[in-house]
MIKE-551923 format. One line per 8 residues: number of its first residue (from 0); for each residue x, y, z of N, C-alpha, C. Coordinates in pm, whole numbers, plus 50000, padded with zeros to 5 digits. Layout:
REM MIKE-551923
NUM) X,Y,Z,X,Y,Z,X,Y,Z; ...
REM end
This chain:
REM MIKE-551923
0) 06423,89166,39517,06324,89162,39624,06226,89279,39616; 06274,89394,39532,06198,89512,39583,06089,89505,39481; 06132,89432,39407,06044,89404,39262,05955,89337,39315; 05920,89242,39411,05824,89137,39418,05739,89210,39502; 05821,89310,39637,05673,89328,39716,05684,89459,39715; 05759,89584,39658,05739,89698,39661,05788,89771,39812; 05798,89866,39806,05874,89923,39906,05865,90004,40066; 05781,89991,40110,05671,89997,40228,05623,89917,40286
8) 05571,89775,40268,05527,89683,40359,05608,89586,40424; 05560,89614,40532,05600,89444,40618,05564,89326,40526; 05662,89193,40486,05606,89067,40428,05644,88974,40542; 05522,88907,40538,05571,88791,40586,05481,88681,40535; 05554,88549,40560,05504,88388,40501,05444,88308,40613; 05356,88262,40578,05311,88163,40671,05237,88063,40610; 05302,87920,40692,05223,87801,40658,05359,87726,40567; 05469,87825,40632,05562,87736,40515,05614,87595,40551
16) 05631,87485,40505,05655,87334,40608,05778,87387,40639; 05776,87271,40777,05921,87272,40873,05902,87449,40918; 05820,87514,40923,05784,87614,40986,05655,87646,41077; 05710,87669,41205,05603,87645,41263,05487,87816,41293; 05600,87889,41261,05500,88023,41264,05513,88111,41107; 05528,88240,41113,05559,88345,41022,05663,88358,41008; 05756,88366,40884,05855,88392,40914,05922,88516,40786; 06014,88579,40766,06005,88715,40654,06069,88618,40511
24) 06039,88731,40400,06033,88703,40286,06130,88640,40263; 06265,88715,40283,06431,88656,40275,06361,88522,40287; 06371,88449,40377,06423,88307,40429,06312,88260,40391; 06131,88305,40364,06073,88185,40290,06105,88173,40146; 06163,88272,40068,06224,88235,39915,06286,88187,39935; 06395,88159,40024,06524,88001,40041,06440,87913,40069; 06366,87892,40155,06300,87802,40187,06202,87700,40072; 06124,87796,40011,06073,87763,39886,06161,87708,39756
32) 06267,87755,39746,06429,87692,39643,06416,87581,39706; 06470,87582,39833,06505,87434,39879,06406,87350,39873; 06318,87384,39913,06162,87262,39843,06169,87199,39694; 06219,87323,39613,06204,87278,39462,06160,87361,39350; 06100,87479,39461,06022,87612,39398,06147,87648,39247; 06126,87658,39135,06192,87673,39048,06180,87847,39000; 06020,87845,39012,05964,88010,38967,05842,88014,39056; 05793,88152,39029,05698,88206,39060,05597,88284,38950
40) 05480,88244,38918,05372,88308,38876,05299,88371,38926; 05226,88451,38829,05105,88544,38936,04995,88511,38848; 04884,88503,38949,04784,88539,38922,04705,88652,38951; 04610,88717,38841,04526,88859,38926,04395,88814,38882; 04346,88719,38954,04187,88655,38941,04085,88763,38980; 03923,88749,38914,03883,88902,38956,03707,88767,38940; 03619,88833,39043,03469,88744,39000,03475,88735,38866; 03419,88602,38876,03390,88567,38733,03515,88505,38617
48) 03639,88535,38660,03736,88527,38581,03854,88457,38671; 03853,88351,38693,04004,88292,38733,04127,88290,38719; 04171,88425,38634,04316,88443,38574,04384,88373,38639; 04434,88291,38571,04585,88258,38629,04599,88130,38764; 04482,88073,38789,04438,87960,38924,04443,87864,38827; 04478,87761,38957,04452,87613,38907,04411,87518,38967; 04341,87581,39051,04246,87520,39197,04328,87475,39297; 04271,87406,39414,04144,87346,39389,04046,87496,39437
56) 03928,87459,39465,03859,87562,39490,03894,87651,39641; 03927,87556,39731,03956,87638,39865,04070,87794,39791; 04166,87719,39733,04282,87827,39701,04198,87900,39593; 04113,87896,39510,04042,87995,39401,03974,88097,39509; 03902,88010,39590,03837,88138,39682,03859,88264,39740; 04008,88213,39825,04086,88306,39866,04145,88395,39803; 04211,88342,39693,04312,88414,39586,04192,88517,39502; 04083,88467,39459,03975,88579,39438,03942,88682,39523
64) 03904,88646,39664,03899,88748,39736,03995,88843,39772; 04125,88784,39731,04266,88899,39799,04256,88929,39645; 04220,88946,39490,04202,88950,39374,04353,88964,39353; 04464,88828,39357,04569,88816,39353,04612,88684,39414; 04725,88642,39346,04827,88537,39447,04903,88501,39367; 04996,88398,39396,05161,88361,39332,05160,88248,39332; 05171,88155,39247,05165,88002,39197,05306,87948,39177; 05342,87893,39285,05489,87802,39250,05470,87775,39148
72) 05590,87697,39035,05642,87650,38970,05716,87542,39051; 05702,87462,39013,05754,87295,39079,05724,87216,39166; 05695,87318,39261,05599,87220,39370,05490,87291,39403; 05372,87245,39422,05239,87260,39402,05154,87345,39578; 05216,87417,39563,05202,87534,39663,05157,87649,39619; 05106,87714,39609,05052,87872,39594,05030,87959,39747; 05060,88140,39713,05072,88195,39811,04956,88293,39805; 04909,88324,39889,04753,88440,39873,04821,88586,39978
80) 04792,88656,39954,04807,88792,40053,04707,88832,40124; 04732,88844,40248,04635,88943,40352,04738,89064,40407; 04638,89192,40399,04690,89297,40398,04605,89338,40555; 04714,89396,40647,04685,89455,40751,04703,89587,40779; 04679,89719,40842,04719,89790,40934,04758,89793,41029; 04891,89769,41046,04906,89777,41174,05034,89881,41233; 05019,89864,41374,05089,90043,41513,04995,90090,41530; 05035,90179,41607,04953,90300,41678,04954,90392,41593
88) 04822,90511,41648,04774,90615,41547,04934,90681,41531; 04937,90739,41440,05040,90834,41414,05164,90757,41315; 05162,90602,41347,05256,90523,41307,05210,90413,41256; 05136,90446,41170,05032,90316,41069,05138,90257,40945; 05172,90140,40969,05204,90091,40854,05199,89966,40821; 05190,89948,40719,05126,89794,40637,05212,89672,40660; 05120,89558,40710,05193,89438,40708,05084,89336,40593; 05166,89256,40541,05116,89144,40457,05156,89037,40521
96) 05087,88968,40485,05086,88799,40530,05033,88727,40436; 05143,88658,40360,05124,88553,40282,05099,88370,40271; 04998,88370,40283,04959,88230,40344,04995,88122,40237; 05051,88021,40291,05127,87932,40215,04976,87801,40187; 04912,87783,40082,04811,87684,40063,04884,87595,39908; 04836,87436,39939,04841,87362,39837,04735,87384,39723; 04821,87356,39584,04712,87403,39486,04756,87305,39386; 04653,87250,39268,04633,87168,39188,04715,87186,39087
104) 04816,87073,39034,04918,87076,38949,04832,87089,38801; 04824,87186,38788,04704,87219,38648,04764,87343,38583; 04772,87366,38386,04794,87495,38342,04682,87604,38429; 04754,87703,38439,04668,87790,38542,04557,87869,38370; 04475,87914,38454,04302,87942,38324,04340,88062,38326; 04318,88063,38163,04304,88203,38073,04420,88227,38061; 04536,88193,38072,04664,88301,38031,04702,88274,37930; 04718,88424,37822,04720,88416,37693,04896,88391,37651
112) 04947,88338,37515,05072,88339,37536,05099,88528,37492; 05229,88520,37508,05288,88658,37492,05264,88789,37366; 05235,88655,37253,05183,88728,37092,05079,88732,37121; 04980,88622,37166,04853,88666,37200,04787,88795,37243; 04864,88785,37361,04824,88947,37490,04848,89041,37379; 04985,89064,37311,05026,89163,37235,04885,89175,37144; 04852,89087,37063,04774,89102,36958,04658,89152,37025; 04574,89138,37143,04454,89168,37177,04466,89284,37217
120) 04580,89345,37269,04604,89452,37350,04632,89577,37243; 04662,89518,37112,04611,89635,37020,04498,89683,37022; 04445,89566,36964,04290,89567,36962,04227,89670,37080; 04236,89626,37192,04185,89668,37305,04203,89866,37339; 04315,89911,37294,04357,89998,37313,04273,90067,37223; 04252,90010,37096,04159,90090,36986,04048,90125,37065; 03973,90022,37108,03876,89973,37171,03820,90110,37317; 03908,90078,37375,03908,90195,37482,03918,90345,37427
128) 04003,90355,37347,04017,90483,37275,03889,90534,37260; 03828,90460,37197,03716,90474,37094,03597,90513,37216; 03593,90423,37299,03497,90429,37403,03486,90559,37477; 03614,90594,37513,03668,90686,37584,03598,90833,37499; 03635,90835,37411,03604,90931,37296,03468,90954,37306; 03388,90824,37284,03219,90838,37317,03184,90881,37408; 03279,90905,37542,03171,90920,37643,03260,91025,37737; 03297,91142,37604,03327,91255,37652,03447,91231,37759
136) 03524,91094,37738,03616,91142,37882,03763,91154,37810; 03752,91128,37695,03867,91194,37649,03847,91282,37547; 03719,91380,37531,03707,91477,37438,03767,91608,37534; 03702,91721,37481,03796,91861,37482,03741,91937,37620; 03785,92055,37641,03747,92084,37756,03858,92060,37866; 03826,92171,38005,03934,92169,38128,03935,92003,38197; 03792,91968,38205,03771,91874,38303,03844,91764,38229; 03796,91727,38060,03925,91639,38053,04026,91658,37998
144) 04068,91753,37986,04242,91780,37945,04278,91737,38069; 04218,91795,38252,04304,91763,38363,04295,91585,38381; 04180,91513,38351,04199,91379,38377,04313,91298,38231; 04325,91395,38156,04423,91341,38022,04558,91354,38140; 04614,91485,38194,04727,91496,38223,04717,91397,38354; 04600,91382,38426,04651,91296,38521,04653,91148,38529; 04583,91115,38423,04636,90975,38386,04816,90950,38332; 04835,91082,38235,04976,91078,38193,05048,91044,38235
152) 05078,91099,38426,05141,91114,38521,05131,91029,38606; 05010,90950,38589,04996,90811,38670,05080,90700,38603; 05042,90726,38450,05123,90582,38407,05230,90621,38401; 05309,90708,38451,05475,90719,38443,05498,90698,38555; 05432,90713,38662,05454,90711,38809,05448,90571,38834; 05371,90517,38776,05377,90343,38803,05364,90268,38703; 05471,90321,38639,05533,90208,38510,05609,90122,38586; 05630,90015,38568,05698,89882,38608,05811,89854,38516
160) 05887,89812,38526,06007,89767,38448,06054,89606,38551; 06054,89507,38458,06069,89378,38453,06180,89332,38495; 06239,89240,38540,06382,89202,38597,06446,89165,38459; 06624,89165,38490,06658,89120,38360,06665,88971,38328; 06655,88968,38226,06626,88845,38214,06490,88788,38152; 06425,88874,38147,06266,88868,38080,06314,88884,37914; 06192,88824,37839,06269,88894,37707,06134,89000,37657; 06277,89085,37552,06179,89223,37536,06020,89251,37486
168) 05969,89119,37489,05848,89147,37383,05756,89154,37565; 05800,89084,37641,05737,89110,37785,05710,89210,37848; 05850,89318,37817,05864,89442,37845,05746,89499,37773; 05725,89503,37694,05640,89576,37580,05522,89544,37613; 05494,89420,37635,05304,89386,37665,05256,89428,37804; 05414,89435,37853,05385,89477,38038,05327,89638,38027; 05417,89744,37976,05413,89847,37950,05244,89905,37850; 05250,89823,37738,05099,89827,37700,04975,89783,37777
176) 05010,89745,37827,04864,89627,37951,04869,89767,38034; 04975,89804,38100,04928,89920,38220,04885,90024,38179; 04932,90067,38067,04856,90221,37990,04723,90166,37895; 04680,90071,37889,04502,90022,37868,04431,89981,38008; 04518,89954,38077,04444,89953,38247,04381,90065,38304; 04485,90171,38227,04509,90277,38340,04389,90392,38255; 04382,90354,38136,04250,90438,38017,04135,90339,38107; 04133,90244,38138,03965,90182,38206,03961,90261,38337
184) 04075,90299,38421,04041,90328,38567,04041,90447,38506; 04082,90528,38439,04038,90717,38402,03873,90703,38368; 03861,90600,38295,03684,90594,38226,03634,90557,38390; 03621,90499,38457,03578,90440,38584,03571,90565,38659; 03680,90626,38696,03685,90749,38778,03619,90910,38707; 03595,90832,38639,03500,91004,38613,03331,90971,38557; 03316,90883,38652,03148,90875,38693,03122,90796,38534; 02996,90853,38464,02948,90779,38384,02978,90865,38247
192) 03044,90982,38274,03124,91004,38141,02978,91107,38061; 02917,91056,37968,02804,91153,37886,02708,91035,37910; 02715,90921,37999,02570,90863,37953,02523,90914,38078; 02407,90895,38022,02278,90957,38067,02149,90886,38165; 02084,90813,38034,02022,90693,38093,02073,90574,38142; 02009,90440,38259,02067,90361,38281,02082,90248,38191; 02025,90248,38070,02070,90162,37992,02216,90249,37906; 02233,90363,37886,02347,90452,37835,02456,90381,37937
200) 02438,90386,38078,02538,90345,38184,02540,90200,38206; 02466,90111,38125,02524,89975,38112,02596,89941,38011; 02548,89985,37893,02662,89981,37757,02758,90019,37782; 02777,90158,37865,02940,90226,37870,03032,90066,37965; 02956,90060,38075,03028,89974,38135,03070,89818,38097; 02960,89752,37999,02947,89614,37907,03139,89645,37801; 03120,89811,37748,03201,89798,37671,03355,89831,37748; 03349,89883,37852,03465,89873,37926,03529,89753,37972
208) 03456,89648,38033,03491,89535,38117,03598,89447,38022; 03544,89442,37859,03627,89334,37801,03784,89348,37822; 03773,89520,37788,03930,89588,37768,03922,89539,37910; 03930,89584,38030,04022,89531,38162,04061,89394,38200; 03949,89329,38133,03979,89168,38136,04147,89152,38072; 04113,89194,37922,04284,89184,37804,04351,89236,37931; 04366,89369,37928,04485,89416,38024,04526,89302,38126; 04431,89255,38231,04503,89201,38319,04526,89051,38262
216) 04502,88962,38189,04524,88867,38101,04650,88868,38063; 04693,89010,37999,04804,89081,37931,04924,89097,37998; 04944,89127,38191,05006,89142,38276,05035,89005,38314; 04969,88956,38344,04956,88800,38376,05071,88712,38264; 04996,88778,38149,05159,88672,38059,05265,88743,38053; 05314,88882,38079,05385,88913,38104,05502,88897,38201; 05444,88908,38367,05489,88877,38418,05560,88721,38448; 05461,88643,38405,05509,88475,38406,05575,88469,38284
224) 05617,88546,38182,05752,88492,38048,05835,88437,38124; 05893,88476,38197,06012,88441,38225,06013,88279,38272; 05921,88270,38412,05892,88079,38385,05878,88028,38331; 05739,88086,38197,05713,87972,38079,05829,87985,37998; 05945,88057,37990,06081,88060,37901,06138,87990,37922; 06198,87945,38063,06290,87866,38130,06211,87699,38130; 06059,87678,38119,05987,87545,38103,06013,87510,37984; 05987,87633,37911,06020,87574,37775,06139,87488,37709
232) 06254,87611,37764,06386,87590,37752,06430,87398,37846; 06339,87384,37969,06384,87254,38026,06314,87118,37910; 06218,87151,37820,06173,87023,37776,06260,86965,37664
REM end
């Protein structure tokens, strides 16, 4: 459980049938088994890019705007997140609400298989390296030795590790996808790096976008091995 929603928020489900309000995570994952729910996928859809949807459009909309959601496996339901604040000052803490919408029995768009992600995510890493290098945010100096060490410390701080049961090449593309994620948000967070002009600051950014696309492409088949393993394994 702690794996799915992390360790701080309120979850709750809504819209689940034979339910007439919200009800918590526990009992809509039984609830969802007993329907037929076999697995769960994710999607991390972003403008322009539908990772991981399979319509119809009402559910693309939403799931774009929360840039996330979870695609049954077996029965044709998908879940979207809304994130709240809620208590009083002093005692702020997060509730989610996961809205239960029907979605189109379709392979969900863009997800690469597992060798795939691996293979691009080489690529990609060169890719960023290289970029990174150009535009002074990983050359020498205090300012980025401190964004070198604090990326270091980010991707150890939120490395993910997979349930068991995944197989190891998942582990590996999961782990590579977040440390090429995490080189685009260091390039992102330190302004425009050495360019200069605004055409300098459209190239930097033209050549960043592909790498974040792979990465989250890369997470995306990661996290769903384990369903497409067990589909496989049923045919």
């Amino acid at each position: 459980m702690l794996a799915i929603v992390g360790d701080d928020a309120v979850h709750r489900v809504e819209g689940l049938p034979g339910e007439s309000g919200p009800v918590g995570l526990t009992l809509a994952l039984g609830r969802l088994r007993a329907l037929g729910v076999g697995g769960l996928r994710v999607a991390l859809p972003a403008p322009g890019h539908p990772l991981g949807l399979s319509g119809p459009p009402e559910f693309n909309a939403r799931a774009l705007e929360a840039e996330e959601a979870v695609i049954c496996h077996g029965v044709a339901f998908g879940l979207v997140p809304e994130v709240y604040a809620a208590g009083p000052d002093g005692d702020v803490h997060v509730e989610v609400v996961w809205h239960v919408l029907p979605v189109r029995e379709a392979p969900p768009a863009d997800v690469p298989s597992l060798g795939e992600a691996e293979r691009e995510l080489a690529e990609a890493l060169r890719e960023a390296t290289e970029v990174l290098s150009r535009l002074d945010v990983a050359g020498s100096g205090p300012v980025a030795e401190a964004a070198i060490e604090a990326y270091r410390a980010r991707a150890e701080r939120g490395r993910e590790v997979l349930a068991p049961g995944y197989p190891p090449r998942a582990v590996r593309v999961l782990e590579l996808a977040q440390r090429v994620g995490m080189l685009v948000s260091l390039a992102s967070e330190n302004g425009h790096g050495a360019a200069v002009t605004s055409g300098e600051m459209a190239a930097r950014a033209a050549a960043l976008r592909p790498v974040e696309r792979t990465a989250r492409r890369a997470q995306v088949a990661a996290y769903n091995a384990y369903v497409e393993e067990r589909e496989r394994g049923a045919r």
